[in-house]
C-alpha positions as a Markdown table, in Angstrom:
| # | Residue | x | y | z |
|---|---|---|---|---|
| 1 | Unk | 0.0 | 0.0 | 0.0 |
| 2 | Unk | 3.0 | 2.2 | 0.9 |
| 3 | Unk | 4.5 | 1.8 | -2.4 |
| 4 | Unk | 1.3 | 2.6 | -4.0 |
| 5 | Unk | 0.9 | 5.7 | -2.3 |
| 6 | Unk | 4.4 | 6.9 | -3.3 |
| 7 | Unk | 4.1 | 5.7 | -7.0 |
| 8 | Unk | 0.7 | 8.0 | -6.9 |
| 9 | Unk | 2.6 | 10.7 | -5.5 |
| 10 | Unk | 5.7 | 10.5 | -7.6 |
| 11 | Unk | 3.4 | 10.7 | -11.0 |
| 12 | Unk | 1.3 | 13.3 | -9.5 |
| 13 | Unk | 4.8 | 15.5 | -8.8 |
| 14 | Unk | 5.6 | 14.5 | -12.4 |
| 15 | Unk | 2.6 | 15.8 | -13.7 |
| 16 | Unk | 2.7 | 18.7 | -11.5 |
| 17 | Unk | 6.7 | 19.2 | -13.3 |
| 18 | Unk | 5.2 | 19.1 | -16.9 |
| 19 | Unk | 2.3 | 21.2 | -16.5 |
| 20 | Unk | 4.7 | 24.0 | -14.6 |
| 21 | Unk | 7.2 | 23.3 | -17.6 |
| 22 | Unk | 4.1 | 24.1 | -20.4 |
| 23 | Unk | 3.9 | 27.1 | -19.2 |
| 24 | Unk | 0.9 | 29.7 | -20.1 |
| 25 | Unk | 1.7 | 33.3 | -21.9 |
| 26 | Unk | -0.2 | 36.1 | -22.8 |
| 27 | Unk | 0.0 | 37.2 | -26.5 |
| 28 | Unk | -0.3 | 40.4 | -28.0 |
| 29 | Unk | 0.0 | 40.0 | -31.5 |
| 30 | Unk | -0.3 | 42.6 | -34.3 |
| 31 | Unk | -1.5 | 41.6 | -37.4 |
| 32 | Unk | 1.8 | 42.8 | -39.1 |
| 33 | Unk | 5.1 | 43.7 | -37.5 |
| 34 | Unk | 4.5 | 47.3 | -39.9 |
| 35 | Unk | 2.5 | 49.2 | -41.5 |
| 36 | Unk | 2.6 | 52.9 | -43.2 |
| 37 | Unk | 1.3 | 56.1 | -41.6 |
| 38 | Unk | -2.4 | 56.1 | -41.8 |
| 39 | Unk | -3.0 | 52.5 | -42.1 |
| 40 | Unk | -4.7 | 50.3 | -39.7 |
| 41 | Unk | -3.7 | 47.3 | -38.1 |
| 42 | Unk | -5.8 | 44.3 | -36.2 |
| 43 | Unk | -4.2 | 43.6 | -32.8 |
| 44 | Unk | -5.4 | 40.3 | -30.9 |
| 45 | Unk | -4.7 | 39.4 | -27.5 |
| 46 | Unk | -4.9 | 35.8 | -26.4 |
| 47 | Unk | -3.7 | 33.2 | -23.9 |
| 48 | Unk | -2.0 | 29.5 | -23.7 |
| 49 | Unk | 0.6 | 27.8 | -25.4 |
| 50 | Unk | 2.3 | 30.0 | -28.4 |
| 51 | Unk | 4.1 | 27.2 | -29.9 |
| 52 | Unk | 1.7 | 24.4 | -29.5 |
| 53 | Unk | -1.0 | 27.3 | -30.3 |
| 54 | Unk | -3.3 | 25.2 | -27.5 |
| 55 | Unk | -5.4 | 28.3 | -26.4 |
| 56 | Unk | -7.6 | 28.9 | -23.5 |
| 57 | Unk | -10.0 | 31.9 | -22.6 |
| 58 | Unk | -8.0 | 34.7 | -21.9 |
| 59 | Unk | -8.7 | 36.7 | -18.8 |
| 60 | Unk | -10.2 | 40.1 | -19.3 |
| 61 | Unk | -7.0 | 42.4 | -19.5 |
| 62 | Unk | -6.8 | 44.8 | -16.6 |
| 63 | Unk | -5.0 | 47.9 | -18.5 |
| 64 | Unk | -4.6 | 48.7 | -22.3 |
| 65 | Unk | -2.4 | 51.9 | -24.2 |
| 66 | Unk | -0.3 | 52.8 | -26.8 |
| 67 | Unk | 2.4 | 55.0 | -26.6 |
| 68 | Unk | 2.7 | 56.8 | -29.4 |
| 69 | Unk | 6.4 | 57.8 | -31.0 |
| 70 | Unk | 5.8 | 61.7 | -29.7 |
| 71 | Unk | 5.9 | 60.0 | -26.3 |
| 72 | Unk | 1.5 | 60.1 | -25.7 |
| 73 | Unk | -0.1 | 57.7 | -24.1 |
| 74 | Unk | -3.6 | 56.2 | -25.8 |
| 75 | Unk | -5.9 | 54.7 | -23.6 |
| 76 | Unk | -7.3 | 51.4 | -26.1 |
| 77 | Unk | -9.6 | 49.8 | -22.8 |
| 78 | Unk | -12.4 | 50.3 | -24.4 |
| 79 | Unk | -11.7 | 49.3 | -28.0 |
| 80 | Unk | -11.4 | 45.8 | -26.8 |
| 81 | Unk | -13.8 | 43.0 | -28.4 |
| 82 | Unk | -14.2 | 39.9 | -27.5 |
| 83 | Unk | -14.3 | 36.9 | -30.0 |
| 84 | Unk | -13.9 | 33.3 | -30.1 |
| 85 | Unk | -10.9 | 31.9 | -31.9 |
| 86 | Unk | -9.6 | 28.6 | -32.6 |
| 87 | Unk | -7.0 | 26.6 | -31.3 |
| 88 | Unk | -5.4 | 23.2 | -31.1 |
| 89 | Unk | -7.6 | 19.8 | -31.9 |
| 90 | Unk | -10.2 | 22.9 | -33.0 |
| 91 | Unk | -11.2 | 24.0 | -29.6 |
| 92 | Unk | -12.5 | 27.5 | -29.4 |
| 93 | Unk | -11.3 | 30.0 | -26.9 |
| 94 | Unk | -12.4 | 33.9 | -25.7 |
| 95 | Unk | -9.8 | 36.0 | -27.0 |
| 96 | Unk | -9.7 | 39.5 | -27.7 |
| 97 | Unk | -8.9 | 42.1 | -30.5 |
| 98 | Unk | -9.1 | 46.0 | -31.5 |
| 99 | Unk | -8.0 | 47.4 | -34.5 |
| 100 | Unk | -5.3 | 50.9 | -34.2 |
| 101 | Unk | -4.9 | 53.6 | -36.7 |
| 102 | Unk | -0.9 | 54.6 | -37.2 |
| 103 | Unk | -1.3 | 58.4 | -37.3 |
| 104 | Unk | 2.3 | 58.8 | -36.8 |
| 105 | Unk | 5.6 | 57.9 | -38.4 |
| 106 | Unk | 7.8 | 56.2 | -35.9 |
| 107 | Unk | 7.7 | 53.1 | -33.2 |
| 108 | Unk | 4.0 | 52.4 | -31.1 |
| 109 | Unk | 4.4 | 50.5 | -28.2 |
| 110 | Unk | 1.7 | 48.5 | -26.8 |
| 111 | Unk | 1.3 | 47.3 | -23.4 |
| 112 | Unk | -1.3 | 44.9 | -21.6 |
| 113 | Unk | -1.1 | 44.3 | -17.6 |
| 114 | Unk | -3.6 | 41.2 | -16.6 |
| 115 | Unk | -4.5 | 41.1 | -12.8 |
| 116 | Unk | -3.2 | 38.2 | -11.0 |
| 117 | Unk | -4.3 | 34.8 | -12.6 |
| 118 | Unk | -4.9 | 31.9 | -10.2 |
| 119 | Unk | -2.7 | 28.9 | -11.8 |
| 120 | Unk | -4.4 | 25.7 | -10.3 |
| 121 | Unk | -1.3 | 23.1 | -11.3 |
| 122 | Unk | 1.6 | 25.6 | -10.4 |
| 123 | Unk | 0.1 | 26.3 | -6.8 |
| 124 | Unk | 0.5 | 30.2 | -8.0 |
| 125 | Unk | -0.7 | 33.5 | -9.7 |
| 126 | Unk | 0.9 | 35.0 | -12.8 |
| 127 | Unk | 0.2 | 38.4 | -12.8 |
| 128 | Unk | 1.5 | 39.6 | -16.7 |
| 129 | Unk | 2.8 | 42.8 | -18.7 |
| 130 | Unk | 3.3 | 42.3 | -22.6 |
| 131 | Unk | 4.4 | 44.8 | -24.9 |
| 132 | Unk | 4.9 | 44.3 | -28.5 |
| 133 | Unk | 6.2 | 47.1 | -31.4 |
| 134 | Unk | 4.3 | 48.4 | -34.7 |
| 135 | Unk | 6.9 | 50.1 | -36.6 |
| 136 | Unk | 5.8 | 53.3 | -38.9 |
| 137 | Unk | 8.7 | 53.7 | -41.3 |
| 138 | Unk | 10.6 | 55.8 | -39.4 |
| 139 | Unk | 13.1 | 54.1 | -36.7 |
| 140 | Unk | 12.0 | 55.8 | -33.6 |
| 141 | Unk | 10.8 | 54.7 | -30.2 |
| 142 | Unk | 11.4 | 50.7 | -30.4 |
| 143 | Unk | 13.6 | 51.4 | -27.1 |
| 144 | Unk | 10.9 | 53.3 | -25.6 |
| 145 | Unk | 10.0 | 52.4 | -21.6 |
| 146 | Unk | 6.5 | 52.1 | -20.7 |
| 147 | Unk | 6.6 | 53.4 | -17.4 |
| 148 | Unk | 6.4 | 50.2 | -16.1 |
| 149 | Unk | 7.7 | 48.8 | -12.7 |
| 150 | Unk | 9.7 | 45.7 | -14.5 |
| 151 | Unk | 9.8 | 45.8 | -18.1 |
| 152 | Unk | 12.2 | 43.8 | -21.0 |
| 153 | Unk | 13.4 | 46.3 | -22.9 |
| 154 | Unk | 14.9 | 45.9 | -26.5 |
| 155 | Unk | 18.1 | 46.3 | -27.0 |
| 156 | Unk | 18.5 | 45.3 | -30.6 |
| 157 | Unk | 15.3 | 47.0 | -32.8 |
| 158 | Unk | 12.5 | 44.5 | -32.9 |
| 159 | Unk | 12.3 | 44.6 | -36.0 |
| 160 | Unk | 14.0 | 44.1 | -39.6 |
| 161 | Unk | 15.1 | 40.7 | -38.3 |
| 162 | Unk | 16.0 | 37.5 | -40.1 |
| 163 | Unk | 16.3 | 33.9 | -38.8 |
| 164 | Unk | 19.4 | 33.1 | -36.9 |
| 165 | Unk | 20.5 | 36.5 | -35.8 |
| 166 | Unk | 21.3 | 37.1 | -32.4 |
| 167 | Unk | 19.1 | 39.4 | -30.4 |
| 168 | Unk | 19.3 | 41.9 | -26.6 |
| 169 | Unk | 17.1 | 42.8 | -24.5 |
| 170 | Unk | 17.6 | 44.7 | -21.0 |
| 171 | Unk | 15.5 | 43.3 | -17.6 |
| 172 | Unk | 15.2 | 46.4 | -15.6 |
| 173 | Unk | 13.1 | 45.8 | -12.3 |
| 174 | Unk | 12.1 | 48.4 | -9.5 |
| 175 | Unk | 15.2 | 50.4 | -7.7 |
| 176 | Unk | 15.4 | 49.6 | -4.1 |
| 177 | Unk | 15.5 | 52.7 | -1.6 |
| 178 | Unk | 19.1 | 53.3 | -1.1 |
| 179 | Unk | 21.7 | 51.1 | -2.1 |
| 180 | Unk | 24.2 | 51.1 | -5.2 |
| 181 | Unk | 24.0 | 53.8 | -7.3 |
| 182 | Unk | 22.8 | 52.9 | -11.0 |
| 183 | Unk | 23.1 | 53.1 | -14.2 |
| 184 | Unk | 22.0 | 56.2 | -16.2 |
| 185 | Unk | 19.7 | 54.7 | -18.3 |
| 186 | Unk | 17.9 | 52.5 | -15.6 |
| 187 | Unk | 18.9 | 55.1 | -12.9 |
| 188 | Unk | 16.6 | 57.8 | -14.7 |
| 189 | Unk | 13.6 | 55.5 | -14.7 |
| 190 | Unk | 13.9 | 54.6 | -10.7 |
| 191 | Unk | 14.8 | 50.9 | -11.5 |
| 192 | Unk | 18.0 | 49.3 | -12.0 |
| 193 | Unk | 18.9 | 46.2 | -14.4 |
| 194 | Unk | 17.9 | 42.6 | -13.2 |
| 195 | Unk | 21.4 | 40.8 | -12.9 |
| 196 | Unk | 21.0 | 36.6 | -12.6 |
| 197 | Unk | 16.9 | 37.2 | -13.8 |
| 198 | Unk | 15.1 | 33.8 | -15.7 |
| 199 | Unk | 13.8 | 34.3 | -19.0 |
| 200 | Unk | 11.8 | 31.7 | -21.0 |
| 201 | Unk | 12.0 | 32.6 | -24.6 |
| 202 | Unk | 9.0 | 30.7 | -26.9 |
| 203 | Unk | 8.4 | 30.7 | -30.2 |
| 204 | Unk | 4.5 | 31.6 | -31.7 |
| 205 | Unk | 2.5 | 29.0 | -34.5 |
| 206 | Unk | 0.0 | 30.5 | -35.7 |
| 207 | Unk | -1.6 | 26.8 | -36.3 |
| 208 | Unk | -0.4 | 23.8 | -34.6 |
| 209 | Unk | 2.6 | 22.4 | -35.2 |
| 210 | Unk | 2.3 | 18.7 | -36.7 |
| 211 | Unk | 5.1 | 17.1 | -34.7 |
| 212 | Unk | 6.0 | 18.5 | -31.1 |
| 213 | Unk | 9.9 | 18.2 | -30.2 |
| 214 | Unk | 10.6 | 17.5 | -26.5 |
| 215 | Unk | 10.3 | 20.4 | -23.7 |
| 216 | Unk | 13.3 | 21.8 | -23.7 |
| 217 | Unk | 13.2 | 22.6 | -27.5 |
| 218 | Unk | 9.6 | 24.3 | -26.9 |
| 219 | Unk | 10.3 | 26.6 | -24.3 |
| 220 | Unk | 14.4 | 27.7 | -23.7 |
| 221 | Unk | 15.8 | 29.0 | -20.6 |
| 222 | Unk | 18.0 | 31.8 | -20.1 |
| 223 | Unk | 19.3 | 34.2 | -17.5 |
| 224 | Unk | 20.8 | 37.8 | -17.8 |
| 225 | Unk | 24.4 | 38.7 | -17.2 |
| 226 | Unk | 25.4 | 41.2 | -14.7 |
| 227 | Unk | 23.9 | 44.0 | -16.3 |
| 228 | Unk | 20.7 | 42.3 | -16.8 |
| 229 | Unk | 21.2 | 41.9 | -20.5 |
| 230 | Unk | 19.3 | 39.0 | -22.4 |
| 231 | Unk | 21.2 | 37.1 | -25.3 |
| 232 | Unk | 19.9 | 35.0 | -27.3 |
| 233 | Unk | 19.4 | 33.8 | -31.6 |
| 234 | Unk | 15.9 | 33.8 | -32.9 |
| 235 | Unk | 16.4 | 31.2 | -35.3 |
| 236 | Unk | 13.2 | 31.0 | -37.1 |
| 237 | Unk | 10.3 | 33.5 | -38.6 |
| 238 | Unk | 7.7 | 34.8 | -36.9 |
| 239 | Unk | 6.8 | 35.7 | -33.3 |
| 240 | Unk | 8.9 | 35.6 | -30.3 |
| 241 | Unk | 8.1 | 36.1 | -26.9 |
| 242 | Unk | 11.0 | 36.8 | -24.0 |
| 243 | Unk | 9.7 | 36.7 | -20.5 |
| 244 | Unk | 11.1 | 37.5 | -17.6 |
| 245 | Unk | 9.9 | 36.8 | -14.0 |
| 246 | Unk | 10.3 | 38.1 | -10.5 |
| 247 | Unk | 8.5 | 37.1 | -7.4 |
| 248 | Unk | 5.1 | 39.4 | -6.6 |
| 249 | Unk | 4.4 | 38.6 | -2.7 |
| 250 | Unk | 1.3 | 36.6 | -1.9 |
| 251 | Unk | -2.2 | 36.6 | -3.1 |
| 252 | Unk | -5.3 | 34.7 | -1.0 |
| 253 | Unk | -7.0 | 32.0 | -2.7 |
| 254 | Unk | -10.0 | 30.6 | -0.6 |
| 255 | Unk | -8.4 | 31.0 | 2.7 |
| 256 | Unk | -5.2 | 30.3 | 2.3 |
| 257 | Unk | -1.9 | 32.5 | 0.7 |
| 258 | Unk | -0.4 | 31.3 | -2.8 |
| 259 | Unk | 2.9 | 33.6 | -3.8 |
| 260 | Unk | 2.5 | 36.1 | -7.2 |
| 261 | Unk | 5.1 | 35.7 | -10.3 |
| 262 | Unk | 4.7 | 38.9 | -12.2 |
| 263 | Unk | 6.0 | 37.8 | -15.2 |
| 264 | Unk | 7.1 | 40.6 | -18.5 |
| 265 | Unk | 6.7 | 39.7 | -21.9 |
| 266 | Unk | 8.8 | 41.6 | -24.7 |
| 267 | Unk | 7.2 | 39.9 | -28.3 |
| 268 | Unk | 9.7 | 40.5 | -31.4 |
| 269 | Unk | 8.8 | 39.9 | -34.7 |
| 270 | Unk | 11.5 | 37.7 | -37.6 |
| 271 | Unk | 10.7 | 38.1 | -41.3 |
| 272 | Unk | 11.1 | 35.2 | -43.4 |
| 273 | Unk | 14.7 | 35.2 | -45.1 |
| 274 | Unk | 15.4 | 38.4 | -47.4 |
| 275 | Unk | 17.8 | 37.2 | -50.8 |
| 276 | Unk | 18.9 | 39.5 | -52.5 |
| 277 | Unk | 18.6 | 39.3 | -56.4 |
């Protein structure tokens, strides 16, 4: 009986380990990593598994904006719709979308910030922040901060990428009171670069894939040197996500205290190989 109970516990902490390792992610996902001034663009923002695209209803988003490449910030909560889209083995799943007007020439930035999400396998919440960039033609404000508390920011220009090139991206997290004194950049903004912080970089399908490969070849694991830089090759087209996590406290869930990863999402875009003629 003993040796029943431990086999039973030692699958359960397996399963438990492979549920943990298929980690969720928010997506926000413009329809095309450019467009020209004055054109529009269809944003959708869903939630699962990018590279198996196994989707699940995506919890209504707690903030929405834009900021602009003159620096303004455009509130888009209430251009959200909700829809039904389709994901793996054809299961349908709430998602959401809104369609954004480039007025100007230069970088938008969008951001999303979810509340906490109660995570019934992990024993947790996952409180998100994504951002992803629509460039305008002109190069200007794909470095942009958003204000936010921990933030990925890009280091190489998210765009005008081809398979196989390497990639940067900066983790800056909230500046203790006190302390070491900080970089300029990170210094300016009241947070200072996350040295030793995990990232788990994913790539999206935008159908699911035929074959899987094994775990460690769906989701990769990285950390950030001493100056909290991310490096890393983005070796095929299409979306990438780069998310970084911190711990958040604690959050109560029916009487009893569960901690809070607040997790940030940088997406990038890769265009399919360019050959010259």
């Amino acid at each position: 009986m003993k040796r029943l109970l431990r086999l039973v516990l030692v699958i359960n902490l397996l399963a438990l380990a492979v549920s943990i390792a298929r980690a969720h992610y928010n997506m926000l996902l413009p329809q095309s990593g450019s467009v020209k001034k004055g054109e529009s663009v269809l944003l959708v923002y869903q939630w699962g598994h990018p590279f198996e695209h196994e989707l699940f209803d995506a919890p209504a988003p707690e903030a929405v904006f834009a900021v602009a490449p003159d620096g303004k910030k455009i509130d888009l909560s209430k251009e959200l719709e909700k829809f039904e889209i389709v994901g793996a083995d054809g299961k349908k799943a709430t998602a959401y979308r809104f369609r954004f007007t480039a007025e100007q020439r230069g970088d938008y930035l969008f951001v999303l910030r979810t509340a906490p999400i109660w995570m019934p396998e992990g024993q947790e919440f996952l409180q998100d922040t994504v951002r992803s960039v629509l460039h305008v033609q002109a190069e200007r404000g794909w470095d942009a901060a958003a204000g936010l508390p921990f933030e990925v920011l890009p280091l190489t220009r998210p765009y005008g990428l081809q398979p196989g090139m390497a990639f940067q991206a900066q983790v800056e997290t909230q500046a203790p009171q006190g302390g070491q004194p900080l970089r300029n950049g990170a210094a300016a903004r009241g947070r200072k670069p996350f040295a030793g912080a995990i990232v788990e970089i994913e790539h999206y399908h935008a159908a699911p894939p035929a074959m899987l490969p094994s775990e460690e070849h769906i989701t990769r694991t990285a950390k950030t040197d001493p100056n909290g830089v991310l490096t890393c090759t983005l070796t095929d087209a299409g979306w990438w996500c780069l998310t970084a996590r911190r711990d958040g406290g604690v959050k109560q869930h029916e009487g009893k205290e569960y901690p809070v990863r607040q997790r940030s999402t940088l997406w990038v875009f890769v265009d399919e190989p360019v050959t010259p003629k």
